[in-house]
Phi, psi and omega in degrees: 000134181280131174278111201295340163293116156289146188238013201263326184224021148331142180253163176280007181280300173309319159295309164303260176352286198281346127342306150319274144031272202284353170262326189295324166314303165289015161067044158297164181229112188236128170232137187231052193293293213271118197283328183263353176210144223198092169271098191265152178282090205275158171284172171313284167343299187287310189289345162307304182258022173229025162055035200199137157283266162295127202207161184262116187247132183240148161282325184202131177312329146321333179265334187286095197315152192271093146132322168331339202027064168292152147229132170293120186274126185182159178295137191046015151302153166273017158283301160292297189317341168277330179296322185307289214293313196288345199277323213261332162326128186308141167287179237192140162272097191269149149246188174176127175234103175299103177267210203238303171321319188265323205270141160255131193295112175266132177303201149297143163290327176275018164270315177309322186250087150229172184283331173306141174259127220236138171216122179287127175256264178242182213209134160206122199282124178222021186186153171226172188201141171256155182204133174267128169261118185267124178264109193225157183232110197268097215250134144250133199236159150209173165323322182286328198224169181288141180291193187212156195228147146225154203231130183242160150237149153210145179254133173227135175307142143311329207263275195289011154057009175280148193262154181231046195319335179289342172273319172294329158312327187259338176270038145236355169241012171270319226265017181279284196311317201271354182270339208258007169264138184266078178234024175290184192244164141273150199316142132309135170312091164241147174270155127349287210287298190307002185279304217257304205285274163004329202239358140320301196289322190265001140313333222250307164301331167292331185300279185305006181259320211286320198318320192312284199322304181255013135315304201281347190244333151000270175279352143261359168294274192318319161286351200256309170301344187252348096038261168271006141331275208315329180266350168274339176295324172318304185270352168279332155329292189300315180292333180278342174278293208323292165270028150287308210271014183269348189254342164278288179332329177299304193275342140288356148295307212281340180276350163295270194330318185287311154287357164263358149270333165327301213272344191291168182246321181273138185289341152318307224271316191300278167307331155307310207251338154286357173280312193332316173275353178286337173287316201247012146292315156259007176277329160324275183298327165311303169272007156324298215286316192278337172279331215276336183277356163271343181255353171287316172322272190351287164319322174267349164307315187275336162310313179286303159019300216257322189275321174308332185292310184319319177321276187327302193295341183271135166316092199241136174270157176216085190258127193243128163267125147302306198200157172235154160228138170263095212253112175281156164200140168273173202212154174156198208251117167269124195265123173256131167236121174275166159190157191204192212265005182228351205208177151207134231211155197217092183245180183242097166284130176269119179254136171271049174001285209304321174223022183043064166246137191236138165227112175114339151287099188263171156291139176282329170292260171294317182097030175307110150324131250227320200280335185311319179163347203261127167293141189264154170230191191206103160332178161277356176249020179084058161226142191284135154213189183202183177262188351259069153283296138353119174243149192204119145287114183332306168290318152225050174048010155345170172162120147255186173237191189274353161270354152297323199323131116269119176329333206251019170266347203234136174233141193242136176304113195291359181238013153230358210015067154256179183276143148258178179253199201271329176279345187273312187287180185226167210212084178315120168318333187262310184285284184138351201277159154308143170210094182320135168343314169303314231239358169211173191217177175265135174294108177301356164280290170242022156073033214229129150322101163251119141339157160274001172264001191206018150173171195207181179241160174350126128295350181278296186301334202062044173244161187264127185234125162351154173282311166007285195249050158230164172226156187265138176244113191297341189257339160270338204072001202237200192234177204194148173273161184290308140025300203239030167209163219224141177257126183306144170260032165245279200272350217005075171260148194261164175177149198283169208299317209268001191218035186209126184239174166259172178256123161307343190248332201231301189104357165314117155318097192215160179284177181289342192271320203251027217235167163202170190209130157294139192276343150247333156308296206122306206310143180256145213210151167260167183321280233288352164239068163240116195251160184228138176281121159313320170238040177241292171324309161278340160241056154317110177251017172111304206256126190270131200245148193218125166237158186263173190318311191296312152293007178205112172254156170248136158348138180247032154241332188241213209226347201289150161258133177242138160310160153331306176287301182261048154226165137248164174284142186299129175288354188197110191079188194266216178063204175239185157196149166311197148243019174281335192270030190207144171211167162326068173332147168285336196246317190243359184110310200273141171278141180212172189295146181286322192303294199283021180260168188229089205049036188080012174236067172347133192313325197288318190304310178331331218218041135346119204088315211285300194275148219248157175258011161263017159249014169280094211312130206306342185292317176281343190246356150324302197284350176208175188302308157212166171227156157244128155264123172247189153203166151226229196264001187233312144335106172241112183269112180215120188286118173235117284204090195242164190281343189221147178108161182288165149295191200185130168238135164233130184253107178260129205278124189315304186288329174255005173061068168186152208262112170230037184162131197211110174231169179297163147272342172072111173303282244270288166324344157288322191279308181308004176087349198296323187238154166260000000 
């Protein structure tokens, strides 16, 4: 038989897809482990006509090895051509009848995902019900491209014309096993109309599996077409300026011709150029007449254009039935054994093989149906129920039901109030209330059943401990085991190990309350090794500066503790001074201890004259006329003395030898005596 598919332009995607298709449909057995070569089970039909059960199916002539009897799959191969003629074949009537025997019998799923251990003991068949399965070989095609083929089922009740989709799912993933099996049936009493209404419902259904599909060949279609829409309005666009703009070039001749007659002088010149324009007025209307038939061609050139791509694009289904099958399937009572760690139980279900339909798993209690989503549980007398028909101890899952129950068998967790049974709780040492397993530990200290509401664990260690053996830390917030906390030696409030500090000075252990921090060091310090700057104090300004011994000294005139910032150092011996002990010299400048100034003078100014002027350094007695000198152990004060010009005190440092101030002396001080 010739085949009605153009082949001229398949692809190996497409060659594949529908080679699957079509085997899979006849219940070939395919493994396709290896993506380039595909080992196949051929069905009867196809190995009837490929002389072979079993073949190496190849794709592209390149894979097949010399001498393998690979068979190459291609538009004129004898494989393909055996796949066209089975797809093109009149469909063909199957029976076939599903039993508990051909199907494998599954409990309820939601028995499977329960806590129950579930086992099928029997099955007894007590009814059979018939359905027509309709087979279609589904082509979406359009001009432009090779179709793509797909193979549909739909099951339809005969009598109520109702889809029976679970049943073609389970008879289509049966259907390798169920061909290589001897299960027809003999025909069933189906009327013509009913037949005729049946093979309505699975078209209709087939419609509606192809729609995803044929959107999806739409919407490239559609993309594909606006594409080429879009490049042919462009260029017939471009061809339609091109002869716009031959009617502007026209019309800017005849206005060149007007304006060179404005402009000529001779009235010959004037008439040569109104004949120019007249010529090239009617060459004007001519091409008028010749553009406007040129843009019409266009238009209808660019019409056809548009509708042929449209054309190319559209989609045509094309739906064939192949085959019916016609499927007894039974019906009957499935015998179950339930069990748990605490009962065992024997119920009876009406089961559908065919589409794992379940009738009759209920609550023993209410009559719920079980199957909706609520995990079934198995009471201690055996009775199926569920919730919230159900009491279940959290812990090891006892469970009555509620015509079983008794209160006093039960106890509620005080930290989840779920039910424990009588062998399960535990009785917290501190509250004294019930508690289930989850919810409580043993106190790692004095070993006693505690709740999670009367202890918790270490943060530092984590391990779990009584509120007994915990302690609060005000400063972290949390609780802490004795292990990880520590006592103020001042105030003794406890606090963790990261919120407890030593004294720098001492070693003492102390808290955030009973703590310092020096305001130059850093060093964290107790009161009592702490000094307040004095004159920090009095110019309080909200932040209280606090120093450790090494930053904060007494005056070594007065008794005042000073700080780094408000102190200096003594111009003469060792030690500070504040700032009530320490002034000015009057004459040099220079600080000194208040005890050693003398009427606003320090011993080097006093005693002026006093240094011989060959011990005055020679660099200094260079610049003037004369000098005068005192000195005392840190100092040397010398007056230098010019004929014309200010005078000059100069301060020379002893210990480092070197000239460090150098100022006027001041006329109103000299006439007042201040120097001598």
């Amino acid at each position: 038989m010739e085949s009605e598919v153009d082949t001229s332009i398949l692809n190996s995607v497409n060659i594949k897809r529908f080679t699957k298709s079509v085997l899979e449909g006849y219940g070939a057995e395919i493994n396709r482990s290896n993506s380039a070569k595909w080992e196949v089970t051929f069905p009867g039909e196809l190995s009837r006509q490929l002389d072979r059960d079993h073949g190496t199916l190849v794709f592209d002539a390149t894979d097949r090895e010399l001498g393998s009897g690979d068979l190459l799959v291609q538009p004129g191969t004898t494989v393909f051509s055996a796949l066209l003629n089975l797809v093109q074949q009149p469909g063909s009537v199957g029976r076939l009848r599903l039993t508990e025997d051909t199907l494998q019998v599954n409990p309820p799923t939601v028995l499977q995902e329960s806590n129950l251990a579930v086992e099928v003991t029997d099955f007894s068949e007590r009814t059979s019900d018939v359905a027509l399965a309709f087979h279609f070989r589904v082509q979406f095609e359009t001009p432009s491209s090779f179709h793509s083929e797909e193979m549909f089922s739909a099951t339809v009740d005969p009598v109520t014309q109702t889809r029976l989709p679970e049943l073609t799912k389970r008879l289509v993933s049966h259907l390798p096993q169920l061909l290589q099996q001897n299960n027809e049936h003999p025909p069933h009493d189906v009327s013509a109309t009913q037949v005729q209404q049946a093979f309505e419902e699975a078209q209709k259904a087939v419609i509606d599996q192809s729609r995803p599909i044929i959107s999806d060949l739409r919407e490239d279609a559609d993309e594909s077409a606006s594409e080429r829409i879009q490049e042919i309005t462009e260029w017939y666009d471009q061809r339609r300026s091109e002869l716009d703009q031959q009617l502007t070039d026209q019309r800017q001749e005849i206005q060149k011709w007007k304006n060179k007659r404005r402009k000529a002088r001779k009235d010959s010149t004037r008439r040569k150029y109104v004949k120019n324009r007249k010529e090239a007025e009617q060459e004007l209307t001519q091409l008028q007449r010749k553009i406007e038939e040129k843009k019409e061609e266009l238009d209808a050139e660019e019409s056809t254009e548009i509708d042929e791509v449209i054309d190319r694009n559209e989609i045509d289904v094309d739906v064939s039935l192949i085959g019916v099958t016609e499927v007894a399937y039974v019906r009957g009572i499935l015998e179950l054994e339930l069990g748990s760690n605490h009962a065992n139980a024997t119920i009876d279900l009406s089961y559908l093989p065919a589409t794992d339909a379940f009738q009759g798993l209920d609550c023993g209690v209410c009559s719920r149906d079980l199957t909706e989503g609520v995990l079934p549980k198995l009471c201690a007398n055996g009775h199926l129920i569920g919730n919230p028909c159900a009491t279940s101890c959290r812990s090891c899952g006892l469970t009555y039901c509620e015509d079983c129950y008794g209160a006093e068998q039960w106890m509620s967790c005080v930290v989840c109030w779920e039910d424990i049974c009588q062998e399960c709780y535990q009785t917290c040492a501190s509250c004294g209330t019930a508690v289930c397993t989850d919810h409580s530990e043993f106190c790692d200290i004095c070993e006693s059943i505690t709740c999670h509401l009367c202890g918790e664990e270490c943060t530092t260690c984590s391990t779990f401990h009584c509120d007994s053996h915990l302690m609060h830390c005000s400063d972290c917030d949390n609780h802490h085991c004795d292990a990880h906390t520590r006592r103020c030696s001042v105030c003794e409030s406890p606090r963790c190990e990261t919120d407890i500090e030593q004294c720098s000075a001492c070693d003492d252990l102390i808290c955030s309350d009973h703590s310092v921090v020096c305001t130059t060091c850093g060093e964290t310090l107790c009161h009592e090794h702490t000094e307040v700057c004095a004159t920090c104090a009095e110019r309080q300004d909200g932040e209280e500066k606090i120093f450790c011994r090494t930053h904060a000294i007494q005056c070594s005139v007065g008794e005042e503790i000073v700080c780094s910032t408000h102190r200096v150092s003594r111009t003469l011996g060792t030690g500070h001074l504040c700032q009530n002990h320490h002034d000015t010299c009057d004459t040099c400048d220079i600080v000194y201890s208040t005890p050693v100034l003398n009427d606003g003078q320090c011993t080097a100014c006093r005693s002026l004259g006093d240094v011989a002027q060959t011990q005055v350094p020679t660099e200094i007695t260079s610049d003037f006329r004369s000098v005068e000198a005192g000195s005392n152990d840190a100092y040397m004060v010398v007056l230098g003395k010019r004929l014309l010009g200010r005078n000059k005190i100069i301060i020379y440092d002893m210990e480092a030898e070197q000239e460090v101030d150098r100022h006027s002396a001041g006329m109103l001080k000299q006439l007042m005596g201040a120097y001598k």
